[in-house]
PDB file of N, CA, C and O in Angstrom:
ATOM      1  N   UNK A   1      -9.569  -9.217  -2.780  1.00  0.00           N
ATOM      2  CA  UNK A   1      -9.680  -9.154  -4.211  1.00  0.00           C
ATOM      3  C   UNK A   1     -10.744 -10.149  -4.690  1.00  0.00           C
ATOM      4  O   UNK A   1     -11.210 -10.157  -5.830  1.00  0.00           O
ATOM      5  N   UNK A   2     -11.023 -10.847  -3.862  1.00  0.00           N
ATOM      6  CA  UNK A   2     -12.473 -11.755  -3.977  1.00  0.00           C
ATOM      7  C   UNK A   2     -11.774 -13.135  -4.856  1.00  0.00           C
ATOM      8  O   UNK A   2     -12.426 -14.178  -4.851  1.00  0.00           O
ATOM      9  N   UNK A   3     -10.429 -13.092  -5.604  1.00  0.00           N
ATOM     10  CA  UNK A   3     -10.040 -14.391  -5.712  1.00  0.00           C
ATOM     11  C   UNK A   3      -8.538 -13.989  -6.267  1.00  0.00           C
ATOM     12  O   UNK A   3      -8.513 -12.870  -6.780  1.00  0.00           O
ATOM     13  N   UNK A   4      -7.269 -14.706  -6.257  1.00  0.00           N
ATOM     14  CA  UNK A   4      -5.952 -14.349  -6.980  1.00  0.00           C
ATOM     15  C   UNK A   4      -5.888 -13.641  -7.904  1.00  0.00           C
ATOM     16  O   UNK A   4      -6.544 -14.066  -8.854  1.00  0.00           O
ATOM     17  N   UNK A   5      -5.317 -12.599  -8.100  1.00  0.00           N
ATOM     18  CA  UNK A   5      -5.612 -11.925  -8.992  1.00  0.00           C
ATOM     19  C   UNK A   5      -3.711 -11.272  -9.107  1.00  0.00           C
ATOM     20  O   UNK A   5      -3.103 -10.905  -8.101  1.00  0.00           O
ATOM     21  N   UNK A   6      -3.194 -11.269 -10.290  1.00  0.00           N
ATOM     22  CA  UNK A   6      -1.886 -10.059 -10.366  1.00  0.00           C
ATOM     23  C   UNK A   6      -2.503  -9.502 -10.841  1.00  0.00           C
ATOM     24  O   UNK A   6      -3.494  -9.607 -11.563  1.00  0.00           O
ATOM     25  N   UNK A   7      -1.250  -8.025  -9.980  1.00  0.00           N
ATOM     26  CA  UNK A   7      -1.409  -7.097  -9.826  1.00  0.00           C
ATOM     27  C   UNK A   7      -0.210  -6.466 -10.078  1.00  0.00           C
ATOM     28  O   UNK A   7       0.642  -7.265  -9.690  1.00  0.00           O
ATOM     29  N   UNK A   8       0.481  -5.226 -10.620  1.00  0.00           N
ATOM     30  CA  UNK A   8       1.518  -4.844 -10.478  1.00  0.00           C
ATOM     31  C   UNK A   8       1.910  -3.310 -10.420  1.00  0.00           C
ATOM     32  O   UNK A   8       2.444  -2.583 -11.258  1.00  0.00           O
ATOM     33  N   UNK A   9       1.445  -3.073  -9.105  1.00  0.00           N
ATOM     34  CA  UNK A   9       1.785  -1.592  -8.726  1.00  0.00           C
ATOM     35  C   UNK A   9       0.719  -1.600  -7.622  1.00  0.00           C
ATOM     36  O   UNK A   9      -0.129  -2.490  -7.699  1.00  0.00           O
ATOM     37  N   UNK A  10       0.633  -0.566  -6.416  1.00  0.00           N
ATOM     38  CA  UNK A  10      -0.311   0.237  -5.876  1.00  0.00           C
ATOM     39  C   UNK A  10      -0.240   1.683  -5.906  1.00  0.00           C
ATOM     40  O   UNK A  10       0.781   2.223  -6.331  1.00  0.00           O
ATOM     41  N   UNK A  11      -1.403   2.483  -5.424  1.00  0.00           N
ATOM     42  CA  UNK A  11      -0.917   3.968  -5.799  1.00  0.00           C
ATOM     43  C   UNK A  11      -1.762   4.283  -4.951  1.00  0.00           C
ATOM     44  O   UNK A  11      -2.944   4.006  -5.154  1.00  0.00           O
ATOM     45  N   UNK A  12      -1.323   4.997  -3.695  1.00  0.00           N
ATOM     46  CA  UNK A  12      -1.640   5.441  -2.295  1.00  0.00           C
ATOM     47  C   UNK A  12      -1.751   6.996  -2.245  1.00  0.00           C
ATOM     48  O   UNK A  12      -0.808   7.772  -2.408  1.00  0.00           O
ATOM     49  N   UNK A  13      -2.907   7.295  -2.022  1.00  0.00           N
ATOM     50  CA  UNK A  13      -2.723   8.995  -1.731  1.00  0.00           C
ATOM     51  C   UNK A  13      -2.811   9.434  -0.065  1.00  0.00           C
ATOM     52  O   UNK A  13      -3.750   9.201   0.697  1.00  0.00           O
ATOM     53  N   UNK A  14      -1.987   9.890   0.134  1.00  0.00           N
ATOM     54  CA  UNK A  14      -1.600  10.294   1.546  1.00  0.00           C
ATOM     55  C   UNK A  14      -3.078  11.241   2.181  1.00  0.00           C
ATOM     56  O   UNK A  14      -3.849  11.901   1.484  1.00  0.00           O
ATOM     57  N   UNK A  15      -3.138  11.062   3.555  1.00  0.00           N
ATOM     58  CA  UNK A  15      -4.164  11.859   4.039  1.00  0.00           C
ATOM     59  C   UNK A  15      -3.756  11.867   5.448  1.00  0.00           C
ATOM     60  O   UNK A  15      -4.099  11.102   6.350  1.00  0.00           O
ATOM     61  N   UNK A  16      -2.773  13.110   5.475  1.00  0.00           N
ATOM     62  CA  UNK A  16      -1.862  13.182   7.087  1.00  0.00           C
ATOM     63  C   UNK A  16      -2.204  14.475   7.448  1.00  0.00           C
ATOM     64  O   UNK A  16      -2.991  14.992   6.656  1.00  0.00           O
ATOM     65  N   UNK A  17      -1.931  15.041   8.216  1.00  0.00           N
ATOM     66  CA  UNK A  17      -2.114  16.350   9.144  1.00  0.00           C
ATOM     67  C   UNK A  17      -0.969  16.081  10.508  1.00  0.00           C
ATOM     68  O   UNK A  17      -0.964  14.854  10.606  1.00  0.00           O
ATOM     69  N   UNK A  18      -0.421  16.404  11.127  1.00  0.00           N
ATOM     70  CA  UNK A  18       0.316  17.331  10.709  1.00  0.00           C
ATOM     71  C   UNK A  18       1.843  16.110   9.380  1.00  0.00           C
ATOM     72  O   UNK A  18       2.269  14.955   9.351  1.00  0.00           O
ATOM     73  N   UNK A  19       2.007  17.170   8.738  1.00  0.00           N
ATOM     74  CA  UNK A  19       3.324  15.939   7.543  1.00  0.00           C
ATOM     75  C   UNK A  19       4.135  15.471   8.501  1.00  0.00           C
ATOM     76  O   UNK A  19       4.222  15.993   9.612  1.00  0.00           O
ATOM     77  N   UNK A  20       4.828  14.383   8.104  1.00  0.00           N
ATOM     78  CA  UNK A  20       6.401  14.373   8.753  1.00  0.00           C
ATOM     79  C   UNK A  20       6.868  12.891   8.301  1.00  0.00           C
ATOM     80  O   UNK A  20       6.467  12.363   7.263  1.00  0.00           O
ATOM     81  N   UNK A  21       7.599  12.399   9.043  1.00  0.00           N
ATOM     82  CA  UNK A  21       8.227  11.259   8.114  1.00  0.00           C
ATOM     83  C   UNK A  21       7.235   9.679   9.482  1.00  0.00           C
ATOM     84  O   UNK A  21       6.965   9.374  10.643  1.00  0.00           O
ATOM     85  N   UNK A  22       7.141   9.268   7.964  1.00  0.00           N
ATOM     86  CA  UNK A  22       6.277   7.955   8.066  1.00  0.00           C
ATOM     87  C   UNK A  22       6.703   6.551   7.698  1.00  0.00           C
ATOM     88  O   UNK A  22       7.605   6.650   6.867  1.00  0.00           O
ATOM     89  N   UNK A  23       6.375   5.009   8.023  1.00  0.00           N
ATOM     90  CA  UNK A  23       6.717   4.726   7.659  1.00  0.00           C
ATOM     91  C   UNK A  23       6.216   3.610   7.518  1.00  0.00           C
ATOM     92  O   UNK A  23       6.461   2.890   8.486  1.00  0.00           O
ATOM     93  N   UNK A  24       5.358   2.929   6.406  1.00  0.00           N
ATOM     94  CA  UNK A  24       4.284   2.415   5.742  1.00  0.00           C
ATOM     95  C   UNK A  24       4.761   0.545   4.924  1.00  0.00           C
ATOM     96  O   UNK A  24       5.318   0.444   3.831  1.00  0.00           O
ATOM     97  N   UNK A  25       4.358  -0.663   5.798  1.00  0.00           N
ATOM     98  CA  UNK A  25       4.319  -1.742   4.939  1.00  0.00           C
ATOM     99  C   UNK A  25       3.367  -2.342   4.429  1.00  0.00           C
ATOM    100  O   UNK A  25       2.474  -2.794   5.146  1.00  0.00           O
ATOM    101  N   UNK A  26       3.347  -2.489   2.975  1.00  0.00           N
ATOM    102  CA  UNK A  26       2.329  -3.277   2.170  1.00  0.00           C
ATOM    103  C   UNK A  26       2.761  -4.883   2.176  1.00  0.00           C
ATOM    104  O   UNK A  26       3.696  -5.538   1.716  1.00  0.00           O
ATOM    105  N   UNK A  27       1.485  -5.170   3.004  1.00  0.00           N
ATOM    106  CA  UNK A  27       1.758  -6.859   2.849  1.00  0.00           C
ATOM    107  C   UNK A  27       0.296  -7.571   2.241  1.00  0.00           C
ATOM    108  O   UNK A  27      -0.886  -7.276   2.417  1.00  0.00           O
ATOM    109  N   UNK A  28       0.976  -8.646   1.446  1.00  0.00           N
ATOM    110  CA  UNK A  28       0.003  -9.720   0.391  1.00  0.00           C
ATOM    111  C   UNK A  28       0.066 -10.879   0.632  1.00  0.00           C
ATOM    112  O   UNK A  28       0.942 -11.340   1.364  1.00  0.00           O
ATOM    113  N   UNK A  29      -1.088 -11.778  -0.080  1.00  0.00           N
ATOM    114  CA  UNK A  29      -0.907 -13.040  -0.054  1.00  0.00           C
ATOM    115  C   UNK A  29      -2.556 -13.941  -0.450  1.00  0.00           C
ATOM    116  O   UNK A  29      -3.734 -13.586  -0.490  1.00  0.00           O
ATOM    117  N   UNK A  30      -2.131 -14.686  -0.584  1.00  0.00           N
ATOM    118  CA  UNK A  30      -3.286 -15.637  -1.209  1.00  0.00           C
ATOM    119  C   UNK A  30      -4.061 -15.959  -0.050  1.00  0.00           C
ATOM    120  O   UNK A  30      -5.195 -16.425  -0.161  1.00  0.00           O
ATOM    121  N   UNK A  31      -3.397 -15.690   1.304  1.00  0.00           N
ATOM    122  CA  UNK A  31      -4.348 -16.404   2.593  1.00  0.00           C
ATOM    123  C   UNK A  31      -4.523 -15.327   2.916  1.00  0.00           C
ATOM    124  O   UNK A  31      -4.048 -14.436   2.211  1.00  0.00           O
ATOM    125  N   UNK A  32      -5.334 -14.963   4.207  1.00  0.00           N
ATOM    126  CA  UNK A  32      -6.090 -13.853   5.445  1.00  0.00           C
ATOM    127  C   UNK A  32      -5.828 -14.780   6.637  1.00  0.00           C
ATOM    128  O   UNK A  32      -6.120 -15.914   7.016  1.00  0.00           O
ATOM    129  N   UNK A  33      -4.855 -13.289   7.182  1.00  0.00           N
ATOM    130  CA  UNK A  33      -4.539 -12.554   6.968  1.00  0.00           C
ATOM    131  C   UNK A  33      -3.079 -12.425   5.819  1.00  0.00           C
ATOM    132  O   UNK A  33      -2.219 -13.306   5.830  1.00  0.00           O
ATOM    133  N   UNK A  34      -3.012 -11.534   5.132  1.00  0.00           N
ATOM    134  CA  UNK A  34      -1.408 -12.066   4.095  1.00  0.00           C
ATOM    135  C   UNK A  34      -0.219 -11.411   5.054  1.00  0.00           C
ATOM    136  O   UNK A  34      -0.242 -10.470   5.847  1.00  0.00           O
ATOM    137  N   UNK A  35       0.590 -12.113   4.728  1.00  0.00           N
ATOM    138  CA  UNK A  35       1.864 -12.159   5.868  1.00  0.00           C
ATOM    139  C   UNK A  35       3.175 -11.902   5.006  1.00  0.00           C
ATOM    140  O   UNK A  35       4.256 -11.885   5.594  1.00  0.00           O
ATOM    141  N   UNK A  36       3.107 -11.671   3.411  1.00  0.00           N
ATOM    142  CA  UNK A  36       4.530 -11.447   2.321  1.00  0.00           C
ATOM    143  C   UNK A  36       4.287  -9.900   2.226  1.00  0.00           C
ATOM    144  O   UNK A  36       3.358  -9.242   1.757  1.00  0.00           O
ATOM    145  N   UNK A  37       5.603  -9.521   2.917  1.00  0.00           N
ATOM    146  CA  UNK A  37       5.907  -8.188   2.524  1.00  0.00           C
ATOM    147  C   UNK A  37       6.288  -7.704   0.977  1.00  0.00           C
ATOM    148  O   UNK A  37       7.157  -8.177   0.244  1.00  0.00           O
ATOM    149  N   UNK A  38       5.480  -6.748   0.744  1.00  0.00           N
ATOM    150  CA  UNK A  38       5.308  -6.672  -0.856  1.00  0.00           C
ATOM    151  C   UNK A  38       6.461  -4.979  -0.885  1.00  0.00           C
ATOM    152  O   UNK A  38       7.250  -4.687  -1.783  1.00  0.00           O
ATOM    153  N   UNK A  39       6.263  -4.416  -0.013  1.00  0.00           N
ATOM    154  CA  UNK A  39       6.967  -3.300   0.019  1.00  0.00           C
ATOM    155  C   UNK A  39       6.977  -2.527   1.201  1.00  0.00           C
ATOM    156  O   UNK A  39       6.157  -2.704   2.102  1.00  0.00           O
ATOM    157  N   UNK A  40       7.833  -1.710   1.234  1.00  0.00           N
ATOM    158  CA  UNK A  40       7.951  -0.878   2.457  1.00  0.00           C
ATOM    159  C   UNK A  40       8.540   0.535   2.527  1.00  0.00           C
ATOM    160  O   UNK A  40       9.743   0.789   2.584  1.00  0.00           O
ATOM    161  N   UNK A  41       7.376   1.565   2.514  1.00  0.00           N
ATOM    162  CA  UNK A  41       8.106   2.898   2.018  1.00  0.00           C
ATOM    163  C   UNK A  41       8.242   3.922   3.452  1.00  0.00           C
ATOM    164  O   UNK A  41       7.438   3.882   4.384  1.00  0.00           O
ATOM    165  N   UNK A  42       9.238   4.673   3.393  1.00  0.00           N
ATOM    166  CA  UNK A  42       9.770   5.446   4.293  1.00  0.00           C
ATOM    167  C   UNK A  42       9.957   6.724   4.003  1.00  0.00           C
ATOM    168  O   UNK A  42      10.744   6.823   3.062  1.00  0.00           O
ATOM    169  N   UNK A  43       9.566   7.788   4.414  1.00  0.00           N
ATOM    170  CA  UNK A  43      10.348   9.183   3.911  1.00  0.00           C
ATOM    171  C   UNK A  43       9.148  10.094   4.777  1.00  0.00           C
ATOM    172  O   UNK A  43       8.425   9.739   5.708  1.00  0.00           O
ATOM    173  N   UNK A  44       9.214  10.892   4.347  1.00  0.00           N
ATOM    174  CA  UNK A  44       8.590  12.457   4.523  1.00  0.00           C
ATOM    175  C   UNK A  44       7.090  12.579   3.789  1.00  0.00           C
ATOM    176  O   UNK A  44       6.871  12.640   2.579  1.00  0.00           O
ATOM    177  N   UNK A  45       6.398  12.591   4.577  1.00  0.00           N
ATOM    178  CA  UNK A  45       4.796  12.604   3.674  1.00  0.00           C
ATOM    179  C   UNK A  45       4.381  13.998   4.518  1.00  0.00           C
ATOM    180  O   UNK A  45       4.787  14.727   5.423  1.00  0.00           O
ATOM    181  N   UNK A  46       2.704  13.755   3.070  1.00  0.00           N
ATOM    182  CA  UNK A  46       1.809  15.164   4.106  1.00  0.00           C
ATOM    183  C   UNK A  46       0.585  14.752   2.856  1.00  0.00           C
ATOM    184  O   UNK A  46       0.606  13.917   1.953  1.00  0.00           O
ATOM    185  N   UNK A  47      -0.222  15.537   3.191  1.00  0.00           N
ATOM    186  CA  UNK A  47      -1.380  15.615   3.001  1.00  0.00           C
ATOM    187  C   UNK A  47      -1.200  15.623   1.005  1.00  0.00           C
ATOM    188  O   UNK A  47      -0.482  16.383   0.357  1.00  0.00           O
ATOM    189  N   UNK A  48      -1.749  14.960   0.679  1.00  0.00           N
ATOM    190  CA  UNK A  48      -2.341  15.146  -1.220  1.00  0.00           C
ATOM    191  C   UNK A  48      -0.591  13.811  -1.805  1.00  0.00           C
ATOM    192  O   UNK A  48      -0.560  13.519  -3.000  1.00  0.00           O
ATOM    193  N   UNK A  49       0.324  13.347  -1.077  1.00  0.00           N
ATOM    194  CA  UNK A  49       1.530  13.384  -1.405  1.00  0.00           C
ATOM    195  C   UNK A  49       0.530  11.922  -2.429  1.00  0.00           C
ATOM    196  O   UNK A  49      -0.699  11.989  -2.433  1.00  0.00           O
ATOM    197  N   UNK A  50       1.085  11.006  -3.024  1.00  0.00           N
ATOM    198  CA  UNK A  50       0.985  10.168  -3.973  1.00  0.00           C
ATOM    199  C   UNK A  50       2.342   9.188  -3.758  1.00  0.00           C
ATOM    200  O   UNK A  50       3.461   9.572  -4.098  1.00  0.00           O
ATOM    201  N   UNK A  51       2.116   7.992  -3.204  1.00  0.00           N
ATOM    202  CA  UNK A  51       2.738   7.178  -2.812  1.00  0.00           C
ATOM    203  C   UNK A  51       2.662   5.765  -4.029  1.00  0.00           C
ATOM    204  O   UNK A  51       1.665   5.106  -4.325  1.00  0.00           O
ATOM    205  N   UNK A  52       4.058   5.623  -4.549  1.00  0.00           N
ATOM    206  CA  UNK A  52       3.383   4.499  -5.743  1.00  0.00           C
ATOM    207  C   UNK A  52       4.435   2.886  -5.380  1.00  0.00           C
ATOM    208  O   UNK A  52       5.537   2.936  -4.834  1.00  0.00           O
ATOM    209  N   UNK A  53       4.208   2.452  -5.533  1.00  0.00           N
ATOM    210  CA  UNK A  53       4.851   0.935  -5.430  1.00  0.00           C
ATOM    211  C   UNK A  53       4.885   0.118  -6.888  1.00  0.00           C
ATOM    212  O   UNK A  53       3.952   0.364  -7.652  1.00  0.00           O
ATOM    213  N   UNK A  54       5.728  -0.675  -7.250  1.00  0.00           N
ATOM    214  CA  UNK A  54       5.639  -1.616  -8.172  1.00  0.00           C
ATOM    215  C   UNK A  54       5.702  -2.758  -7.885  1.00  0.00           C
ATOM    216  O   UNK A  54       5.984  -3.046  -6.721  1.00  0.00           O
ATOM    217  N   UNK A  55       5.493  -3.643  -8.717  1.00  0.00           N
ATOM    218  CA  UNK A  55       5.927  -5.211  -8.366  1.00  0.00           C
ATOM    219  C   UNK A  55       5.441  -6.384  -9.573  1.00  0.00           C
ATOM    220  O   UNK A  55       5.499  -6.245 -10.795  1.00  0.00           O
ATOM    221  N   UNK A  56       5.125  -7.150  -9.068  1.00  0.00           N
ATOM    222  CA  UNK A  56       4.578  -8.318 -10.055  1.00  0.00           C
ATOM    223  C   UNK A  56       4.367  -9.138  -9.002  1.00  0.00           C
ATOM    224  O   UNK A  56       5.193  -9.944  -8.573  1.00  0.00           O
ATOM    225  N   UNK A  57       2.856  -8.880  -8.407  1.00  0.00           N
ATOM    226  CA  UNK A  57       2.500 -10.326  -7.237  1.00  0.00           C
ATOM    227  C   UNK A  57       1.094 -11.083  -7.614  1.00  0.00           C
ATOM    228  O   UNK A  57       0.366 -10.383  -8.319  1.00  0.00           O
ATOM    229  N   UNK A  58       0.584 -12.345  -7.291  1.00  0.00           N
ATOM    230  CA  UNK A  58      -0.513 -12.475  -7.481  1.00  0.00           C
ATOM    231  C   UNK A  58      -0.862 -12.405  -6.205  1.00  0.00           C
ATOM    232  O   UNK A  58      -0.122 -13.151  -5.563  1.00  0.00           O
ATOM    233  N   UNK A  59      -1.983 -11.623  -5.222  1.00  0.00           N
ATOM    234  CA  UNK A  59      -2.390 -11.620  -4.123  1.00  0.00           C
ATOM    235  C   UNK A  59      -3.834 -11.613  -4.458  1.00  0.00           C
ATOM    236  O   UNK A  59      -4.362 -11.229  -5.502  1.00  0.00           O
ATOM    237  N   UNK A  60      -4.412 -12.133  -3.326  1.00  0.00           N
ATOM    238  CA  UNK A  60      -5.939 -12.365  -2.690  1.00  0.00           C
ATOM    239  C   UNK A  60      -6.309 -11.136  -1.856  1.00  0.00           C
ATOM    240  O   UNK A  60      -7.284 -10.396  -1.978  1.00  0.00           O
ATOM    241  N   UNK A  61      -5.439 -11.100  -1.100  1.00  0.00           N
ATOM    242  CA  UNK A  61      -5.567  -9.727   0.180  1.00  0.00           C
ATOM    243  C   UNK A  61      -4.753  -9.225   0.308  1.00  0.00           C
ATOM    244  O   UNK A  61      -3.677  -9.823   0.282  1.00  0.00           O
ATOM    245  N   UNK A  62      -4.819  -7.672   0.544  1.00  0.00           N
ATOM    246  CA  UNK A  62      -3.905  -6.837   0.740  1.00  0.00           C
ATOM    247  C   UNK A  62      -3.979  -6.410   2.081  1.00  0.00           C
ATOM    248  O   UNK A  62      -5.028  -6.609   2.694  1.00  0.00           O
ATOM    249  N   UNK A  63      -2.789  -5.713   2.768  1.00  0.00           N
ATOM    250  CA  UNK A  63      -2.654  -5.116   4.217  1.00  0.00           C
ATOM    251  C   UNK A  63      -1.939  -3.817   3.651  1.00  0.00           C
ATOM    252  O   UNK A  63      -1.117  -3.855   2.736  1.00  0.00           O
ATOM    253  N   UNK A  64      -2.391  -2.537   4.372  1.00  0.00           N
ATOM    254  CA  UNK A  64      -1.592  -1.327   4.452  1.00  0.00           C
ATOM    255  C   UNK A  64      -1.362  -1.242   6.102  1.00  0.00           C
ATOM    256  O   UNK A  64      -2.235  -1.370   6.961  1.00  0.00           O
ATOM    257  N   UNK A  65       0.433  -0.925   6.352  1.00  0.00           N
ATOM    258  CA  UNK A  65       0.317  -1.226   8.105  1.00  0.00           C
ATOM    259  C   UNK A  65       0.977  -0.080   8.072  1.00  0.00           C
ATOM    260  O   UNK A  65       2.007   0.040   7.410  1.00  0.00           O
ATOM    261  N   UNK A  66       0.468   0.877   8.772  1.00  0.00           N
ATOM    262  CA  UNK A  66       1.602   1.912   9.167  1.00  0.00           C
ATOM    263  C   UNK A  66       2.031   2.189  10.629  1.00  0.00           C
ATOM    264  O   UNK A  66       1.534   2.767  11.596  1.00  0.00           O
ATOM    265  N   UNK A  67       3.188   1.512  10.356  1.00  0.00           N
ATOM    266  CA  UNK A  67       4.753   2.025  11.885  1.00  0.00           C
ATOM    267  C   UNK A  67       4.351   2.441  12.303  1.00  0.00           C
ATOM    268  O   UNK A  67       3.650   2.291  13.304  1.00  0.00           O
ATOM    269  N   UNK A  68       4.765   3.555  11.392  1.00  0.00           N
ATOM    270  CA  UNK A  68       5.683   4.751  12.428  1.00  0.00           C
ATOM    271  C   UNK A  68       4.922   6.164  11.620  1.00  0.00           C
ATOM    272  O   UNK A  68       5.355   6.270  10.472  1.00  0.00           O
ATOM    273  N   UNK A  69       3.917   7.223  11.979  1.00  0.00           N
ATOM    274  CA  UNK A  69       3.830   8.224  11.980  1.00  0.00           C
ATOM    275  C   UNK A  69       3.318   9.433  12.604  1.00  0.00           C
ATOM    276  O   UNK A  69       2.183   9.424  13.081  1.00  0.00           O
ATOM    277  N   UNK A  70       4.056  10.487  12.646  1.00  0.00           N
ATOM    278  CA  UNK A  70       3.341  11.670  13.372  1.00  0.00           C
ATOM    279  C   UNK A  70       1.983  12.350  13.707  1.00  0.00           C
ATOM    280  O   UNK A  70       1.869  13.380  14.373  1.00  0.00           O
ATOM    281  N   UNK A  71       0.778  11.496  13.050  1.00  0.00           N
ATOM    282  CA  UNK A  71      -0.380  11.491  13.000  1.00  0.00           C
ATOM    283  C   UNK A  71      -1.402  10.443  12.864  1.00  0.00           C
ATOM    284  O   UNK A  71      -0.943   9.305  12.966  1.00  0.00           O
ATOM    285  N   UNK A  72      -2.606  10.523  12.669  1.00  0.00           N
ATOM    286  CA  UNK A  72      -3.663  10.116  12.607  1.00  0.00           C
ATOM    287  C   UNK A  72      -3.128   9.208  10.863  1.00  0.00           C
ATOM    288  O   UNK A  72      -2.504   9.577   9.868  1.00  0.00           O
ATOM    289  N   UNK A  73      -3.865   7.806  11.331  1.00  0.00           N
ATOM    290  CA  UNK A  73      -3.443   7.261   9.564  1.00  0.00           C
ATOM    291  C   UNK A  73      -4.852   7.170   9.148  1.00  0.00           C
ATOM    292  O   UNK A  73      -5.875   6.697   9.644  1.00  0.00           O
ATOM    293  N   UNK A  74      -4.462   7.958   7.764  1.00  0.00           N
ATOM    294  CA  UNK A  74      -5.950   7.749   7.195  1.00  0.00           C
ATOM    295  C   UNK A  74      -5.573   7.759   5.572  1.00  0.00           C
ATOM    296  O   UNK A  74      -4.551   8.389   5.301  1.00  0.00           O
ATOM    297  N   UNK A  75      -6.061   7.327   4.805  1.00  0.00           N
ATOM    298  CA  UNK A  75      -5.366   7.706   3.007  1.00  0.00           C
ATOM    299  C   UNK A  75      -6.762   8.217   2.131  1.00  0.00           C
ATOM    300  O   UNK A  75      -7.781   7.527   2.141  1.00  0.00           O
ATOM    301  N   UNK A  76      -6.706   9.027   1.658  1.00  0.00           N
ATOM    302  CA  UNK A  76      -7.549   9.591   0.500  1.00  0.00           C
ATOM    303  C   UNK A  76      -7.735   8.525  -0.505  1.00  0.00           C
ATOM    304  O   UNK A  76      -8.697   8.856  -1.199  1.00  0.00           O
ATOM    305  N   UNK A  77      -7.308   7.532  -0.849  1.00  0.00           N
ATOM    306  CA  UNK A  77      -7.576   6.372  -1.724  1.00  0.00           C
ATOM    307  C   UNK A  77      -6.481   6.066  -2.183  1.00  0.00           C
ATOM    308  O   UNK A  77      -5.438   6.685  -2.395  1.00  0.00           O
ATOM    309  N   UNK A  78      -6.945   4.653  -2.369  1.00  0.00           N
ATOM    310  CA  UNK A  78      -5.831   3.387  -2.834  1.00  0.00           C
ATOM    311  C   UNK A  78      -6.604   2.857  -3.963  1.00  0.00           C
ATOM    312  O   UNK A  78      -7.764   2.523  -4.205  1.00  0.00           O
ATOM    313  N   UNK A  79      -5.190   2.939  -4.695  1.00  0.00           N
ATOM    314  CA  UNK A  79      -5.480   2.092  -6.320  1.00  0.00           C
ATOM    315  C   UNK A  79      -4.844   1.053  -6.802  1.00  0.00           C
ATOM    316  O   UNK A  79      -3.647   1.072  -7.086  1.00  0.00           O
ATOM    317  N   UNK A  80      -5.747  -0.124  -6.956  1.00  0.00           N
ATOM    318  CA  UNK A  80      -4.773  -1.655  -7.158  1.00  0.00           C
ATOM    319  C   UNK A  80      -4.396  -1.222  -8.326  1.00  0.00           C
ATOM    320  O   UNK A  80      -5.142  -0.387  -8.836  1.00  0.00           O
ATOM    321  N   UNK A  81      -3.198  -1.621  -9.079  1.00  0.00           N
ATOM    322  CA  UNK A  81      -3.148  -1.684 -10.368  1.00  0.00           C
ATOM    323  C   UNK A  81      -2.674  -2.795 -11.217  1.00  0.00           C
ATOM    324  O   UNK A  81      -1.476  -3.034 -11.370  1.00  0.00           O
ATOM    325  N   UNK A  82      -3.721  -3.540 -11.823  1.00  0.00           N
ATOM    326  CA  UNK A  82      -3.800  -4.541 -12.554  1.00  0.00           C
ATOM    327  C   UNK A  82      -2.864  -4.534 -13.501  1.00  0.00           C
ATOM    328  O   UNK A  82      -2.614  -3.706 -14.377  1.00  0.00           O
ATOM    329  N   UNK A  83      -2.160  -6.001 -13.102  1.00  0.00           N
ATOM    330  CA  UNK A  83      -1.383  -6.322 -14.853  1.00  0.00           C
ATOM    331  C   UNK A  83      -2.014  -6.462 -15.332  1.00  0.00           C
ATOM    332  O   UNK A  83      -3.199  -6.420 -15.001  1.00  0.00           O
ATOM    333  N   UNK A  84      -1.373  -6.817 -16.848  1.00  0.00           N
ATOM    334  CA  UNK A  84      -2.225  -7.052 -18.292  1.00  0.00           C
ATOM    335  C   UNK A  84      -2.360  -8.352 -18.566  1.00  0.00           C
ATOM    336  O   UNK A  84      -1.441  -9.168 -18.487  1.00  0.00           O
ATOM    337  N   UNK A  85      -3.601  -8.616 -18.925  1.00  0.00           N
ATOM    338  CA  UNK A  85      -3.738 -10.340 -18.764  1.00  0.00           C
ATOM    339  C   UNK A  85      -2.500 -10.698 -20.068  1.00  0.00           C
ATOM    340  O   UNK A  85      -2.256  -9.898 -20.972  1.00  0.00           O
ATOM    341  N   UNK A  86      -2.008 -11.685 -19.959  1.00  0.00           N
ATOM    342  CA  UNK A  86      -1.317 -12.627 -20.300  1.00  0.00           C
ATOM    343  C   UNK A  86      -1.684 -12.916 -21.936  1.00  0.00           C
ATOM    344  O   UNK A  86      -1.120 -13.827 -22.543  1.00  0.00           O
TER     345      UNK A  86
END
């Protein structure tokens, strides 16, 4: 993020072939690599699906780690989503 910044939400668009169940942790933090698990989603994905998270963190760097899935990991785009300044 080039310096601390909150943030509160991400919004992940899936880019799988073949679907099936996945299972995806977002980790943050003010250092590199960030090591605070911010969330951790599980279920049934596939291709176009829209993956959203909430929160209230201030992070520097983000990690997308994915487990566990039946394919190739790749995402169509990720969207930080900024709180509202103060």
């Amino acid at each position: 993020m080039g310096a601390p910044t909150r943030i509160d939400g991400l919004r992940l668009w899936v880019d799988q072939d073949p679907p099936g169940s996945t299972f995806h942790r977002i980790l943050g933090g003010l250092t590199s690599p960030p090591t605070e698990v911010l969330a951790e989603l599980r279920g049934e994905t596939a291709w176009g699906d829209v993956l959203e998270v909430a929160g209230d963190w201030t992070v520097r760097y983000l990690r997308v780690e994915t487990v566990e899935s039946p394919s190739w990991v790749a995402w169509l785009d990720i969207k930080v989503l900024l709180a509202p300044p103060d």
